[in-house]
ROSE-4610 file (N, C-alpha, C; in Angstrom, 1 decimal, always signed):
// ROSE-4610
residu = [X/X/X/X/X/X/X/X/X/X/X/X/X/X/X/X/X/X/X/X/X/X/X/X/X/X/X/X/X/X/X/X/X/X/X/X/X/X/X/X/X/X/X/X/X/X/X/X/X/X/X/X/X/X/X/X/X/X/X/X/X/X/X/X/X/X/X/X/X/X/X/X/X/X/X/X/X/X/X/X/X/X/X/X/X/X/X/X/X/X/X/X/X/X/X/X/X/X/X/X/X/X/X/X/X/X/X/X/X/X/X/X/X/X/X/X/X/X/X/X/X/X/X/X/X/X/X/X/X/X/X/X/X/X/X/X/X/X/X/X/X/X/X/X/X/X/X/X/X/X/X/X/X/X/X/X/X/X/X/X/X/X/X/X/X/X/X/X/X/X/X/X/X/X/X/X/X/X/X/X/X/X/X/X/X/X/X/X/X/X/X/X/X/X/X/X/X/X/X/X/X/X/X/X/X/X/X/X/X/X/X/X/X/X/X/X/X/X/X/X/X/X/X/X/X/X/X/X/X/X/X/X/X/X/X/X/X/X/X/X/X/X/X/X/X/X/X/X/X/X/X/X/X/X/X/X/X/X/X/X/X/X/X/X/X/X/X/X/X/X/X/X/X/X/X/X/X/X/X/X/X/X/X/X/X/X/X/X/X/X/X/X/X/X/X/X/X/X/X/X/X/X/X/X/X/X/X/X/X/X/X/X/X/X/X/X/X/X/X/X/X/X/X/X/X/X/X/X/X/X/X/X/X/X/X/X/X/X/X/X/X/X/X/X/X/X/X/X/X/X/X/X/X/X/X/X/X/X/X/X/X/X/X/X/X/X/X/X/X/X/X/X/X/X/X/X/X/X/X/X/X/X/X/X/X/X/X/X/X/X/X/X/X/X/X/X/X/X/X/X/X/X/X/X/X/X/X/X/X/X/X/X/X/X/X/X/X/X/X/X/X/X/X/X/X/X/X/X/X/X/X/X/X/X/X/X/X/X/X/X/X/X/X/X/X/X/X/X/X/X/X/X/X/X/X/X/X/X/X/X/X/X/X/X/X/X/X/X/X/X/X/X/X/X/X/X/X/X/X/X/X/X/X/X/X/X/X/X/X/X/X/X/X/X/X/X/X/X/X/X/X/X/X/X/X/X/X/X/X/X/X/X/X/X/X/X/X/X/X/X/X/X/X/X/X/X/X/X/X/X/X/X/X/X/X/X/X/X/X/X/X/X/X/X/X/X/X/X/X/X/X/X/X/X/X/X/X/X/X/X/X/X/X/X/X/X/X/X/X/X/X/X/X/X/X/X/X/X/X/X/X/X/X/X/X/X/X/X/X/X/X/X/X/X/X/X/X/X/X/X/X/X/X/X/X/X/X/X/X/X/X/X/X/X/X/X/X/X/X/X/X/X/X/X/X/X/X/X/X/X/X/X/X/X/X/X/X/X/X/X/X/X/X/X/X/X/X/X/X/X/X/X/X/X/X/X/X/X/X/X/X/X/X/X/X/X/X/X/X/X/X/X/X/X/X]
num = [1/1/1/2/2/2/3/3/3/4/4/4/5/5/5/6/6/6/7/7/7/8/8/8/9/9/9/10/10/10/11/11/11/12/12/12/13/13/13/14/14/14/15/15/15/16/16/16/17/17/17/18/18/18/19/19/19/20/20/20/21/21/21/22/22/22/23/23/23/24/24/24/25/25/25/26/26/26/27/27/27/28/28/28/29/29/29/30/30/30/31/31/31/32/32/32/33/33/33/34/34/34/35/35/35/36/36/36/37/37/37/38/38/38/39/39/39/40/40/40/41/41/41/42/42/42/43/43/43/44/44/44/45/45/45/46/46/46/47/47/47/48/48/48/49/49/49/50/50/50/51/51/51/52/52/52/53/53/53/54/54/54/55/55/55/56/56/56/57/57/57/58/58/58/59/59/59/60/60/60/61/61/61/62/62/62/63/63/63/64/64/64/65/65/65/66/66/66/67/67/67/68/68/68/69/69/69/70/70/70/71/71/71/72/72/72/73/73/73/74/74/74/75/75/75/76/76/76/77/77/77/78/78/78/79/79/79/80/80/80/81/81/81/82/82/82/83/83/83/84/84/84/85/85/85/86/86/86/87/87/87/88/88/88/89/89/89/90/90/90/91/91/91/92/92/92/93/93/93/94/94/94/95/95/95/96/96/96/97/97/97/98/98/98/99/99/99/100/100/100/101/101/101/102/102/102/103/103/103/104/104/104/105/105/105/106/106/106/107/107/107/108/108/108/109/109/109/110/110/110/111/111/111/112/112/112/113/113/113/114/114/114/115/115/115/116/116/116/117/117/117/118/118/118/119/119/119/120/120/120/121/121/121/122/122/122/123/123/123/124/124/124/125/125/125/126/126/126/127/127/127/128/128/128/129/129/129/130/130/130/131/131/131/132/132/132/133/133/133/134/134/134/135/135/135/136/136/136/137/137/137/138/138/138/139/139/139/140/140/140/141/141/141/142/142/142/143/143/143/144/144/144/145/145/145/146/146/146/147/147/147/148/148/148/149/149/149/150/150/150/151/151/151/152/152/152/153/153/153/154/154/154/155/155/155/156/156/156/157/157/157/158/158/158/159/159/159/160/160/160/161/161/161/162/162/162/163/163/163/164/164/164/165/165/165/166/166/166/167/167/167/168/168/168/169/169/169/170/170/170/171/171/171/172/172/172/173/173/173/174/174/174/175/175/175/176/176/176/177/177/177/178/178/178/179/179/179/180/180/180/181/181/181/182/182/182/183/183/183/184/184/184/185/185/185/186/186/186/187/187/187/188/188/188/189/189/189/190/190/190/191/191/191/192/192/192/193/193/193/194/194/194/195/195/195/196/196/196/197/197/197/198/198/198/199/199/199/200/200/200/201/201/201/202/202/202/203/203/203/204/204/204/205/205/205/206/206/206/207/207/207/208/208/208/209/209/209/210/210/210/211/211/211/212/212/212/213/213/213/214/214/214/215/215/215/216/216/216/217/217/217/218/218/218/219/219/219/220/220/220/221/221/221/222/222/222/223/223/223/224/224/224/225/225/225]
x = [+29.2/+27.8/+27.6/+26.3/+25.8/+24.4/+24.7/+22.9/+22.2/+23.0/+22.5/+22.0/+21.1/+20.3/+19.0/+19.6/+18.5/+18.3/+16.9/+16.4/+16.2/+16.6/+16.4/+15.7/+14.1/+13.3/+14.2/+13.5/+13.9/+13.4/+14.0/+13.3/+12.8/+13.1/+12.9/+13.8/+12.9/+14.2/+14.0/+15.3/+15.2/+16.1/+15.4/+16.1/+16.8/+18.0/+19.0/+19.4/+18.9/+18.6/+19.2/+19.6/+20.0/+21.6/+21.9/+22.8/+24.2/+25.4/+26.5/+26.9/+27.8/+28.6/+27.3/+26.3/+24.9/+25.4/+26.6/+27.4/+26.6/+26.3/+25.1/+26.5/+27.4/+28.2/+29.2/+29.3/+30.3/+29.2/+28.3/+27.1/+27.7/+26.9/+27.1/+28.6/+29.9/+30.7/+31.1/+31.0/+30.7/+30.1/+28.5/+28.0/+29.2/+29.6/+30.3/+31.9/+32.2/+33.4/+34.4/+34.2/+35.1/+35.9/+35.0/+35.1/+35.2/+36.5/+36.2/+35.3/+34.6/+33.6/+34.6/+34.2/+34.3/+33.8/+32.7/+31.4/+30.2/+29.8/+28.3/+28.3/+26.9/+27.4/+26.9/+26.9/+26.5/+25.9/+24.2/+23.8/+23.3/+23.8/+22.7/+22.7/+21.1/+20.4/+20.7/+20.6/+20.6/+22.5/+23.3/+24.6/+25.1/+26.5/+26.9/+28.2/+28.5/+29.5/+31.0/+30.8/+31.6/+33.2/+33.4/+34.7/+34.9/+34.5/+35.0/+35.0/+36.2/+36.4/+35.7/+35.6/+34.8/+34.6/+35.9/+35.4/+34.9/+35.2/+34.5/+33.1/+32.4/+30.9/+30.4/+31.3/+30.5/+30.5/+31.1/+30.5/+29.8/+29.3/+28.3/+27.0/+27.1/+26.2/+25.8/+26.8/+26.7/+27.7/+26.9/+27.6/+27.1/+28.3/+28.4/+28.8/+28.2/+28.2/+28.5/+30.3/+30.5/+30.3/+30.0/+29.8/+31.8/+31.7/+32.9/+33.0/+32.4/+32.4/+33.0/+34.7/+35.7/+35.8/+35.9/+35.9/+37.5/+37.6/+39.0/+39.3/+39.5/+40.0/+39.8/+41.8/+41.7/+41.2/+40.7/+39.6/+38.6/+38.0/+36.3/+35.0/+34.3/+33.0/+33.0/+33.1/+33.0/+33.9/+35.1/+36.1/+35.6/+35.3/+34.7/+33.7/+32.5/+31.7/+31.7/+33.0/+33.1/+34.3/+35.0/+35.5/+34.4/+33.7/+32.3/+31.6/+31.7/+31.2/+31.9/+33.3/+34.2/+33.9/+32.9/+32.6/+31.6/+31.0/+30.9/+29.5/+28.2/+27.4/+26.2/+25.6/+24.4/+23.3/+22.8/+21.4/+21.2/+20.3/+19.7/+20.7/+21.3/+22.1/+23.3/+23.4/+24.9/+25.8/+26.6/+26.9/+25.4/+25.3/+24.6/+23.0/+22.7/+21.7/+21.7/+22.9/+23.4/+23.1/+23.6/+23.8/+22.1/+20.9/+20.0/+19.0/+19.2/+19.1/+19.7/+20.5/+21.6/+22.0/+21.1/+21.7/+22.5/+22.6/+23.5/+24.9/+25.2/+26.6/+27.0/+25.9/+26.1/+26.7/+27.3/+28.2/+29.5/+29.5/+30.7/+31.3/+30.8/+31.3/+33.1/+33.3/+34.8/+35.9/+35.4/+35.3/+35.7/+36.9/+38.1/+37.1/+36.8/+35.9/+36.2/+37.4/+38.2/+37.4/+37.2/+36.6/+35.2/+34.5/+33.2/+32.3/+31.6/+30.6/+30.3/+29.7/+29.4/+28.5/+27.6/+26.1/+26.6/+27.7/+27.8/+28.6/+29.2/+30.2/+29.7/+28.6/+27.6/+27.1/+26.1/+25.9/+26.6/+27.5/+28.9/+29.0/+29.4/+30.0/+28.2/+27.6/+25.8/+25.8/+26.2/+26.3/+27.4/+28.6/+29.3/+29.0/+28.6/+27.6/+26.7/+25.8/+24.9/+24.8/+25.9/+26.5/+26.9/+27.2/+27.8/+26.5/+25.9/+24.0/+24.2/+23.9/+23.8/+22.3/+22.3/+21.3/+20.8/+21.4/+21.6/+22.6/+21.8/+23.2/+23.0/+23.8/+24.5/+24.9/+23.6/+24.0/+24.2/+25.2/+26.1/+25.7/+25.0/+25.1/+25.0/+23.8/+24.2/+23.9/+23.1/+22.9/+23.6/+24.9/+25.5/+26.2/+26.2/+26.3/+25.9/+24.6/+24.4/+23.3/+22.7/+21.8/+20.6/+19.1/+18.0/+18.1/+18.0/+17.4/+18.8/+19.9/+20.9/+20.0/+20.0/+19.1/+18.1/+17.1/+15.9/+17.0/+17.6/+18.1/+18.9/+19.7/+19.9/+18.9/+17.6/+16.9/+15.8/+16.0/+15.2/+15.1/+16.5/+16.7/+16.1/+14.7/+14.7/+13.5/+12.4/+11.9/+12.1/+13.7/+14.5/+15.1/+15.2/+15.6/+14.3/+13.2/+12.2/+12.0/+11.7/+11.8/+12.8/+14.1/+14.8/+14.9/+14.3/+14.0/+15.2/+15.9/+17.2/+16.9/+16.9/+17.0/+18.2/+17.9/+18.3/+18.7/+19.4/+19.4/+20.4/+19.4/+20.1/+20.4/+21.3/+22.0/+21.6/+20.7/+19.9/+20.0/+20.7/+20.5/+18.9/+18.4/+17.3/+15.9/+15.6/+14.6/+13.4/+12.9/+11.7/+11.9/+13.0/+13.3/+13.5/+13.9/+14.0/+12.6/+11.4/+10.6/+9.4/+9.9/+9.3/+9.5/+10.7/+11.5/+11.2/+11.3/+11.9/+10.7/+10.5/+9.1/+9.4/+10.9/+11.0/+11.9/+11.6/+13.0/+13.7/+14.8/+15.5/+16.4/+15.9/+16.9/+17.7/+18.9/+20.2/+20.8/+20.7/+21.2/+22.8/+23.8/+25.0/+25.4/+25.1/+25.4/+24.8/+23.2/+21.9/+20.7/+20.2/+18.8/+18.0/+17.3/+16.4/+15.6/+14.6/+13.3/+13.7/+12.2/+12.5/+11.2/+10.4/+9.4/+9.1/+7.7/+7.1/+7.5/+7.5/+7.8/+5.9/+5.2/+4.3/+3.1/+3.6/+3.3/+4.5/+4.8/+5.6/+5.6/+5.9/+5.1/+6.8/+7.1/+8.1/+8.7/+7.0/+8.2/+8.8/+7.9/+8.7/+10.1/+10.4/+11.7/+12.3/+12.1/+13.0/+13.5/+11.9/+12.4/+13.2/+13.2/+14.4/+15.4/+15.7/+17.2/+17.9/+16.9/+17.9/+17.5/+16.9/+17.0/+15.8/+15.0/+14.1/+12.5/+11.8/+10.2/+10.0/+8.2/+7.7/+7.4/+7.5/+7.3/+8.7/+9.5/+10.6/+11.4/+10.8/+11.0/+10.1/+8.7/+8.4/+9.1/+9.4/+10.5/+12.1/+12.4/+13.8/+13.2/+13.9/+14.1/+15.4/+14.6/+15.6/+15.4/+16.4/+16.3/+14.9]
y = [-81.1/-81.5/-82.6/-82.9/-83.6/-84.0/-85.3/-86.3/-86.1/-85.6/-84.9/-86.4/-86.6/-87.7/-87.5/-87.9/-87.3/-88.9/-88.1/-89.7/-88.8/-89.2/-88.9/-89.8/-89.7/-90.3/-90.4/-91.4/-91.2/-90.1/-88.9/-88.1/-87.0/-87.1/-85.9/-84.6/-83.5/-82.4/-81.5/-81.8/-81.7/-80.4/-79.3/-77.8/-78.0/-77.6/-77.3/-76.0/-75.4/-73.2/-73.6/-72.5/-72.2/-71.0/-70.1/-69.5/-69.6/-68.7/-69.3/-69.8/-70.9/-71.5/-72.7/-72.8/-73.8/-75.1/-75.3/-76.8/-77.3/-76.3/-77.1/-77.7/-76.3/-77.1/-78.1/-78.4/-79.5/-80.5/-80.6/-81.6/-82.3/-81.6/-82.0/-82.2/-81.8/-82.2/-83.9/-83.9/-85.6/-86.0/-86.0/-86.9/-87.5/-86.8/-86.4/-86.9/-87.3/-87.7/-86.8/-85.4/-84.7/-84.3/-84.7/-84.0/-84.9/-85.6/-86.9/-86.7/-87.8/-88.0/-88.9/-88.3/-89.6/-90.5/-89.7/-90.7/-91.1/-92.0/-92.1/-93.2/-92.4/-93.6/-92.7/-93.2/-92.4/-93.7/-93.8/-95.1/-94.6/-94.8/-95.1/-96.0/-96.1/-97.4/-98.3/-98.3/-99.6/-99.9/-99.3/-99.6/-98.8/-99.1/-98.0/-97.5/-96.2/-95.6/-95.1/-95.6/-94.6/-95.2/-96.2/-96.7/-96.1/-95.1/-94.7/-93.7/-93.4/-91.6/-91.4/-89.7/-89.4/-89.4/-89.8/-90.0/-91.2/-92.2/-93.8/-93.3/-92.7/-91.8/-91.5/-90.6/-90.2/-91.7/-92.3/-93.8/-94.2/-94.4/-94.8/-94.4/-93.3/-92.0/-91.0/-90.2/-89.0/-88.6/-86.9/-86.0/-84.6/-83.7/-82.7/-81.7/-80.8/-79.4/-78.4/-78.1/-77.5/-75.9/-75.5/-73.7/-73.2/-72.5/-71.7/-72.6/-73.5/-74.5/-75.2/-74.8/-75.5/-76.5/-75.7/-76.4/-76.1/-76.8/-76.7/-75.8/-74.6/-73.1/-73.2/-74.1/-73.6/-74.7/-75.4/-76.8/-75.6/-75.8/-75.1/-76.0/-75.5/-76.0/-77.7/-77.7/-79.0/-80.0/-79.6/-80.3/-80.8/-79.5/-80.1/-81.0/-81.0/-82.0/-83.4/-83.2/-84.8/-85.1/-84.5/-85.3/-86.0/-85.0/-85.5/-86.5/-86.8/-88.1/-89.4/-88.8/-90.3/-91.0/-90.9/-91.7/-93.2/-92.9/-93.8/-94.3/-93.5/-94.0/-93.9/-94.9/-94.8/-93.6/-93.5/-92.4/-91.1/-90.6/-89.5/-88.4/-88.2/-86.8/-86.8/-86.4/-86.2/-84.8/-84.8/-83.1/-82.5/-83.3/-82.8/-82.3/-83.2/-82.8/-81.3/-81.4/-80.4/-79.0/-78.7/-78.3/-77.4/-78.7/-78.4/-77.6/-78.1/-77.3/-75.6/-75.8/-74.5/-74.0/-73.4/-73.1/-71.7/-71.5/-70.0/-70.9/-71.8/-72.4/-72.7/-73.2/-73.7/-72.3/-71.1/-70.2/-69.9/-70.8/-70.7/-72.1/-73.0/-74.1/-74.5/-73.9/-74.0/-72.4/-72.0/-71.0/-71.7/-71.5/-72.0/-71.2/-72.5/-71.9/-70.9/-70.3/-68.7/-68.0/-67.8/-66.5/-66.9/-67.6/-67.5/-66.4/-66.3/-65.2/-66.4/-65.4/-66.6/-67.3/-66.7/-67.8/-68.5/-69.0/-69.6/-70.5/-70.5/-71.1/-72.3/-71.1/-72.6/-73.2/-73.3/-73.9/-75.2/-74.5/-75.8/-76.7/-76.1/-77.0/-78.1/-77.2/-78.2/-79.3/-78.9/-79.7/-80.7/-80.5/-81.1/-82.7/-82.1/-83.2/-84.1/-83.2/-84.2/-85.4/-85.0/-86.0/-87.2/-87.2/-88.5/-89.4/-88.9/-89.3/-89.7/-89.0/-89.4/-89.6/-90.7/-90.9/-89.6/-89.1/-88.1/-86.7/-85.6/-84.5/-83.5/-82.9/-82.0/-81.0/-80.0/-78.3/-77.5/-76.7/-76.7/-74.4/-74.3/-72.6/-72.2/-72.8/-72.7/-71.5/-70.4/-68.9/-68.0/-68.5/-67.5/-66.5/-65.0/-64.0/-63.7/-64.7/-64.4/-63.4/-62.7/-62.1/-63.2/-62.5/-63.3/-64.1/-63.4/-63.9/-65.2/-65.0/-66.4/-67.1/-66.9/-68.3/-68.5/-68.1/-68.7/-69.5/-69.5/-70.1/-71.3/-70.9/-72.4/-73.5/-72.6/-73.6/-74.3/-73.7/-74.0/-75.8/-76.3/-77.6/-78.5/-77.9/-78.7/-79.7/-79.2/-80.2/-80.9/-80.9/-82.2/-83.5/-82.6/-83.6/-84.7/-83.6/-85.0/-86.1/-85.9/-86.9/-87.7/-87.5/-89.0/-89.2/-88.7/-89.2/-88.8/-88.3/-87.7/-86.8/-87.6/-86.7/-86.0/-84.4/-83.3/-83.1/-82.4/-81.8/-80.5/-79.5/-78.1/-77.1/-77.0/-75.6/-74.1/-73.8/-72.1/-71.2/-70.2/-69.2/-68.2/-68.4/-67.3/-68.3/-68.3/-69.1/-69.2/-67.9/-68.3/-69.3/-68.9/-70.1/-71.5/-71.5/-72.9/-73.5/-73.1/-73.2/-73.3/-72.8/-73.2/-74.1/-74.4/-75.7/-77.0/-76.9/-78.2/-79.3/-80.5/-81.0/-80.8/-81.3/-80.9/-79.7/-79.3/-78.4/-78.7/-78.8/-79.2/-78.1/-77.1/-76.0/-76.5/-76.0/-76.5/-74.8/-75.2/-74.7/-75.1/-74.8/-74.9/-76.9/-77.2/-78.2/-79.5/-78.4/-79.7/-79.5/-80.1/-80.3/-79.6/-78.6/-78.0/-77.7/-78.1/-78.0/-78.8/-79.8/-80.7/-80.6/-80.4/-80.8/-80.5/-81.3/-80.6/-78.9/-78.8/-77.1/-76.5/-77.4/-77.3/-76.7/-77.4/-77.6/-76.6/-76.0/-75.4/-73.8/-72.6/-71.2/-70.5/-69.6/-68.8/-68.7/-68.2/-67.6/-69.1/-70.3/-71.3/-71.7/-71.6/-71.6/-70.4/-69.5/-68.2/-68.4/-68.8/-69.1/-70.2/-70.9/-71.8/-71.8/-70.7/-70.5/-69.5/-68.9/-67.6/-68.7/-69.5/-70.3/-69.2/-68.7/-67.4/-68.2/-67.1/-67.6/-67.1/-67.7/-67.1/-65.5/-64.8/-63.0/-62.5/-63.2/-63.2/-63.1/-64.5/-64.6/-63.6/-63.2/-62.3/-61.2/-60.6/-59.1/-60.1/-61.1/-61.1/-61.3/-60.7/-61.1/-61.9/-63.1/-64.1/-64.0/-64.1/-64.3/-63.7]
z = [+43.7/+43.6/+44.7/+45.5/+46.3/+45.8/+45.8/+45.6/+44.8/+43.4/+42.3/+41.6/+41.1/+40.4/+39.3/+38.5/+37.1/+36.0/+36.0/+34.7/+33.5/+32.1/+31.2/+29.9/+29.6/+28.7/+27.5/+26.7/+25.1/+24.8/+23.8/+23.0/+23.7/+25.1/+26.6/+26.3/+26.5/+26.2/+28.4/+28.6/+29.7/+30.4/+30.9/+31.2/+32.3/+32.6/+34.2/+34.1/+35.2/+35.3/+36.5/+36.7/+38.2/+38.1/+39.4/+38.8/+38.8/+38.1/+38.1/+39.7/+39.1/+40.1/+41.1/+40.0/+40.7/+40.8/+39.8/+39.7/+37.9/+37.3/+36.1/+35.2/+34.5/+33.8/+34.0/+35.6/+36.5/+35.8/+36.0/+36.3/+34.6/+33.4/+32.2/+32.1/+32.3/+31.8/+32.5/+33.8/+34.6/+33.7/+33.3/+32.7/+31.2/+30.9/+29.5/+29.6/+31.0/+31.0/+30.9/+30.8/+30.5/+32.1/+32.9/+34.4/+35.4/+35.9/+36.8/+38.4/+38.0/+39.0/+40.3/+41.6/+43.2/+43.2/+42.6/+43.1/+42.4/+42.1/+41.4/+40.0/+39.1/+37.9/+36.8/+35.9/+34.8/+33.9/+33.3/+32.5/+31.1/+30.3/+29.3/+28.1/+27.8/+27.7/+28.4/+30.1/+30.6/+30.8/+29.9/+30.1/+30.7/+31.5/+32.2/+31.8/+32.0/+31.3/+31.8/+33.1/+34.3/+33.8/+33.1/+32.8/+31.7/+30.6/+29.3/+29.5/+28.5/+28.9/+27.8/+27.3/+26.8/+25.8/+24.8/+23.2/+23.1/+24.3/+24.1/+24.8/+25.6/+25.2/+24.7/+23.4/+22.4/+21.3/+20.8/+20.5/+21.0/+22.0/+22.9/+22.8/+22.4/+22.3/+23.2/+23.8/+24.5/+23.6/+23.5/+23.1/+23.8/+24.1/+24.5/+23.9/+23.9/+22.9/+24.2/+24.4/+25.5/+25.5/+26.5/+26.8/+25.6/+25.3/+24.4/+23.4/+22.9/+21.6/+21.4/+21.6/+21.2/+19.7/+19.0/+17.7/+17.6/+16.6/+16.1/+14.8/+15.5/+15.0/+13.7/+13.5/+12.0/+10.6/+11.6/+10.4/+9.8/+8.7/+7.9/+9.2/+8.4/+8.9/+8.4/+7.3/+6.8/+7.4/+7.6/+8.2/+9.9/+10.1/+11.9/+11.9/+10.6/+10.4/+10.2/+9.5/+8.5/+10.0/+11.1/+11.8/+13.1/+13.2/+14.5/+13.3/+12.0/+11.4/+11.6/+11.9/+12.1/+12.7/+13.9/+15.0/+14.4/+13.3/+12.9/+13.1/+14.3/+14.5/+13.4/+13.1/+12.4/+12.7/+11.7/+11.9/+10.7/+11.3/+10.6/+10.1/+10.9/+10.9/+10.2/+9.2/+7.9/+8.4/+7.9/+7.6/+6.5/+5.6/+4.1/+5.3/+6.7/+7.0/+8.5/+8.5/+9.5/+8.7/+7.1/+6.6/+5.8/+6.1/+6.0/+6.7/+8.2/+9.1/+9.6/+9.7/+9.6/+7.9/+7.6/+6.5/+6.5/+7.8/+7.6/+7.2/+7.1/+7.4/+5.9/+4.8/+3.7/+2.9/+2.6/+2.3/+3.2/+4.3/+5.0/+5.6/+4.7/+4.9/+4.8/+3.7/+3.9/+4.7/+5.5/+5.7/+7.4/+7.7/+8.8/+10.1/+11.3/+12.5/+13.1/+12.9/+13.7/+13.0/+11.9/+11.1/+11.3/+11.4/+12.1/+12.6/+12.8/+14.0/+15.0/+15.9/+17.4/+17.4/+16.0/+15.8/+15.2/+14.2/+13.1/+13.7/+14.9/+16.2/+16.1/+17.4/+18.0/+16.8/+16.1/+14.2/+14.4/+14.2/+13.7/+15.0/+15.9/+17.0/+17.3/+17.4/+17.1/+16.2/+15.2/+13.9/+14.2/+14.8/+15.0/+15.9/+17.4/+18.0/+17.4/+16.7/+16.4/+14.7/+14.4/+13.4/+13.9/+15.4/+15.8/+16.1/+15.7/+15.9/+17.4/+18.3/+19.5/+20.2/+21.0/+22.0/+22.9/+23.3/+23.8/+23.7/+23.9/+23.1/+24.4/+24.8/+26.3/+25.9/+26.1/+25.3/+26.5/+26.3/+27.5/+27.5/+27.7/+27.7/+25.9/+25.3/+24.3/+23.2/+24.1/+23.7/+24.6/+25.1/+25.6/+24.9/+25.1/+24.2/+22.5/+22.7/+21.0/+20.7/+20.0/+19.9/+19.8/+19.9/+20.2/+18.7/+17.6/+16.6/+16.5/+16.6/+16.2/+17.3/+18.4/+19.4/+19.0/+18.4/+17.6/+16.5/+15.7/+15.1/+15.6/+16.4/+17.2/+18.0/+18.6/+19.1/+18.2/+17.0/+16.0/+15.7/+16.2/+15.8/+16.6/+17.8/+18.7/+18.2/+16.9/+16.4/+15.3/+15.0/+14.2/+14.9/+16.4/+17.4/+18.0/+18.1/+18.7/+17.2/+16.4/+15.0/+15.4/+15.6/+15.6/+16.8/+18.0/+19.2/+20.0/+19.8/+20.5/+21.7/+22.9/+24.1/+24.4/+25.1/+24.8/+27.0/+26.9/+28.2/+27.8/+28.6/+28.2/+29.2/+29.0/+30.8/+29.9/+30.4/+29.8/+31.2/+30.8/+31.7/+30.9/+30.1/+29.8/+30.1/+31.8/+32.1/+31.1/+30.6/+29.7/+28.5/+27.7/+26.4/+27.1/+28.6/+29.1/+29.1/+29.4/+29.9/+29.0/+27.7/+26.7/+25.7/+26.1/+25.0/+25.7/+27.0/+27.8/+28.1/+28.6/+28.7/+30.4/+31.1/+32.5/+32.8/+34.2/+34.4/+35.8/+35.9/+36.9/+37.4/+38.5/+39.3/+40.0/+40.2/+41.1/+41.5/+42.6/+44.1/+44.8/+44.5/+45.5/+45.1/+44.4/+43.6/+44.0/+44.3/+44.6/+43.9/+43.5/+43.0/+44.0/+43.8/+44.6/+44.1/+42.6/+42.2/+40.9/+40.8/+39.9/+39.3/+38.0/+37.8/+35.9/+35.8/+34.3/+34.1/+32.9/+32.8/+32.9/+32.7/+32.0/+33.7/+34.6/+36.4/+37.2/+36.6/+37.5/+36.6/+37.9/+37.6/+37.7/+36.9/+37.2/+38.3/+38.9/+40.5/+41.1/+40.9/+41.4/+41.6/+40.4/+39.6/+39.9/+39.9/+40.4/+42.2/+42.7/+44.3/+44.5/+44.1/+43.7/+43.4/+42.6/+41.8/+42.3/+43.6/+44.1/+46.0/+46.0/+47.4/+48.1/+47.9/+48.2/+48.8/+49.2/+49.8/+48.2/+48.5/+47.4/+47.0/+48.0/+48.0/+47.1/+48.2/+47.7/+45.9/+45.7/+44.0/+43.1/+43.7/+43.1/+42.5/+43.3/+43.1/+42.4/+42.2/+41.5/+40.2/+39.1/+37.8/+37.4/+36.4/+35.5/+34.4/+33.2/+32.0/+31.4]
């Protein structure tokens, strides 16, 4: 990545599209500490983070919900919950309210994350994050290979998250759900920012001419997501 620089609002739900190898998942895992940075800083609220690895982050309040989930196999659902509660931070979000939201999960709660489906993955590993009540949560590819109706179900949580103000940043390969969820969208190019704006101000082909580096004729004729 080069001169990559992003502000994120309170309670902002913010889209990064662009295609593989754009640098998007490098980007979130840096912020997240999982991925050491050369160079730069990482702030939030005003404090800076670049000295804590990443479980002293997620105290902090970053949390990352990585692309493949990574939950812990043979824990249940409840178990992956009540350990992303250890963290200890104050707020809205329980297991009991993870549980509310996702209720595909409340018959498979003790039910070990290997035997899972891939919607019930992501669910959990979601649920998992946002128990640590985080300031901010880092959804990392988070309808990859699922059918549409589970991603309606996962993105379904995105107006539980503006209520407790929880800004969001999300790496979507299916530019339209990006573009409807997000309030900005940020394209990356070869591991640069190359279109930054409102979702709301900004037209497909924009964003397509951007994400393939194209004129505007050009982006016409490519399909995304």
């Amino acid at each position: 990545m080069k001169d990559v620089s992003l502000r994120l609002d309170k309670g902002e739900i913010l889209a990064i599209v662009g295609a593989n190898g754009a640098g998007k998942s490098t980007l979130l895992r840096a912020i997240a500490g999982s991925h050491g940075a050369y160079d730069g800083h990482v702030m939030l609220n005003g404090a800076p983070l670049d000295h804590l690895k990443s479980h002293q982050r997620v105290r902090a309040g970053l949390a990352l919900v990585p692309e493949g989930r990574r939950l812990f196999a043979t824990m249940s659902v409840q178990e992956n919950l009540a350990l992303g509660a250890q963290v200890g931070r104050a707020g809205a979000w329980t297991p009991a309210r993870v549980f509310e939201v996702f209720d595909n999960l409340v018959k498979r709660r003790h039910s070990r994350a290997l035997n899972l489906s891939g919607g019930e993955q992501q669910a959990t590993a979601i649920g998992r994050a946002l128990v640590t009540n985080p300031d901010v949560i880092l959804l990392d590819e988070v309808s990859l290979g699922l059918s549409p109706a589970v991603v309606d179900r996962v993105y379904s949580i995105m107006p539980a998250l503006r209520e407790t103000h929880t800004s969001v940043v999300i790496v979507e390969q299916d530019l339209g759900r990006a573009m409807a969820v997000a309030d900005r969208v940020i394209c990356m190019l070869e591991g640069r920012i190359v279109l930054e704006g409102r979702s709301a101000d900004l037209t497909r082909e924009d964003i397509i001419g951007a994400y393939f580096g194209l004129s505007g004729q050009q982006a016409q004729k490519e399909p995304v997501g």
